[in-house]
C-alpha atoms as one frame of an Amber mdcrd trajectory, in Angstrom:
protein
 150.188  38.440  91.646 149.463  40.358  94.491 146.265  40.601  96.660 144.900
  44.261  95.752 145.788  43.106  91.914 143.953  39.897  92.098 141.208  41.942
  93.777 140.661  44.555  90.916 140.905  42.010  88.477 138.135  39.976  90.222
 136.180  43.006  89.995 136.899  43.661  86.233 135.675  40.665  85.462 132.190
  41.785  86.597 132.564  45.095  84.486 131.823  45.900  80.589 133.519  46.493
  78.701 136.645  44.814  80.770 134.602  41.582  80.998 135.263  40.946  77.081
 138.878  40.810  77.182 140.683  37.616  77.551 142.505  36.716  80.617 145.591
  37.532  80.441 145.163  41.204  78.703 142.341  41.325  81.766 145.564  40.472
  84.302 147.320  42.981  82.223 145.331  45.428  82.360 144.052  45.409  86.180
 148.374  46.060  86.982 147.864  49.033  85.371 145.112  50.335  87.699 145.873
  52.416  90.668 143.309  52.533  93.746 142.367  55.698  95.489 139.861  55.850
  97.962 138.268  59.232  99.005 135.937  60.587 101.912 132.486  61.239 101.546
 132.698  65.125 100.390 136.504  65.187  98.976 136.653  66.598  95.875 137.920
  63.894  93.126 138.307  66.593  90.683 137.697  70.116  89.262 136.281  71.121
  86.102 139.546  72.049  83.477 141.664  70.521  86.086 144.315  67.831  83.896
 143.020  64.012  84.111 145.257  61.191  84.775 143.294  58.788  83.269 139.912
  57.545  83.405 138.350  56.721  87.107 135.987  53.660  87.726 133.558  53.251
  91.123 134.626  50.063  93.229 132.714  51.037  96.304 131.044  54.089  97.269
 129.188  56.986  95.254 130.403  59.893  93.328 127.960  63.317  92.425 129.103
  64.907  88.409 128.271  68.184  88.459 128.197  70.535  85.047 130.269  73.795
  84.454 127.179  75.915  86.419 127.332  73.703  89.541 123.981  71.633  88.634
 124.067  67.639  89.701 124.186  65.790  86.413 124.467  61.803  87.783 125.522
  60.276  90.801 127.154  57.257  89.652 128.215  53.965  91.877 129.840  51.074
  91.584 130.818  49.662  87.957 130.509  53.009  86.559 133.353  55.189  84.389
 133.790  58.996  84.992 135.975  61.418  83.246 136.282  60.018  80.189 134.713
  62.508  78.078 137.397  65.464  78.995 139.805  62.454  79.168 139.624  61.658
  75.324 138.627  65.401  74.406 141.637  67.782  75.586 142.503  65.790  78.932
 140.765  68.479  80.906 137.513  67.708  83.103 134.494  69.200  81.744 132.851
  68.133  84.896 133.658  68.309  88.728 133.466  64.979  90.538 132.792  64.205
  94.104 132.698  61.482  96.410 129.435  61.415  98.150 130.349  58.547 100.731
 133.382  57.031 101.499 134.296  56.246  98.039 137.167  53.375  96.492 137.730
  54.556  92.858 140.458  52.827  90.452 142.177  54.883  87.840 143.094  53.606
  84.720 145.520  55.921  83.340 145.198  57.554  79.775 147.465  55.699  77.549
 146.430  51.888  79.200 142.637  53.573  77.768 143.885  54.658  74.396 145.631
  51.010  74.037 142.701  49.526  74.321 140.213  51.665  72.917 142.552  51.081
  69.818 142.970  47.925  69.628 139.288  46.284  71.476 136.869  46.313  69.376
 134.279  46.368  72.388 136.118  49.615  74.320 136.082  51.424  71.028 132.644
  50.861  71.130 131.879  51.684  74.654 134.164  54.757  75.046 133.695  56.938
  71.528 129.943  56.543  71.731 129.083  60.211  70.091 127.581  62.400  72.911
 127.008  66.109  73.055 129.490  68.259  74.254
């Protein structure tokens, strides 16, 4: 395996719901990740723009913001984002930005539907019912 692999997967381990799966779905699953990193300010996305998958905070901060421009978290490291629009109509209902120099990993949308379908404890942590 190679270094930035071993490095995510390091890091899942320290992450629910990631942290219950079993080794080797965990190596699995940590290939599938692609890292981005972004400057304090840049944009990570637009609300209705199309998701690639679901994004989750290595290192750094990140500011949601609703539909009228209003601050609804800033989220750091271990957190998910995008996921709602993800699993809704693959459009962001939110706009996300990184508020420091920010390393985010994206997990794209069918590695997420795999497991949400077949992991008891993603299906759990990913269709918890929320307002829209």
């Amino acid at each position: 395996m190679d270094t930035q692999i071993d490095a995510i997967l390091a890091f899942l381990e320290t992450v629910h719901p990631y942290d219950s799966l079993p080794r080797d779905e965990l190596a699995r699953v940590a290939a599938s990740f692609s890292r981005r990193e972004y400057l304090a300010g840049n944009e990570i996305y637009s609300i209705g723009d199309p998701l690639k998958g679901i994004y989750l905070i290595k290192r750094g901060s990140v500011e949601v913001c609703d539909r009228n421009g209003v601050m609804v978290s800033i989220l750091g490291p271990r957190n998910s984002f995008g996921e709602r629009g993800l699993l809704r109509d693959g459009l962001a209902m939110t706009s996300a930005r990184a508020v420091e120099l920010t390393v985010a990993l994206l997990l794209p949308l069918n590695e997420l539907r795999h497991l949400i379908a077949t992991v008891p404890s993603f299906e759990r942590f990913f269709n918890r019912t929320r307002p829209a």
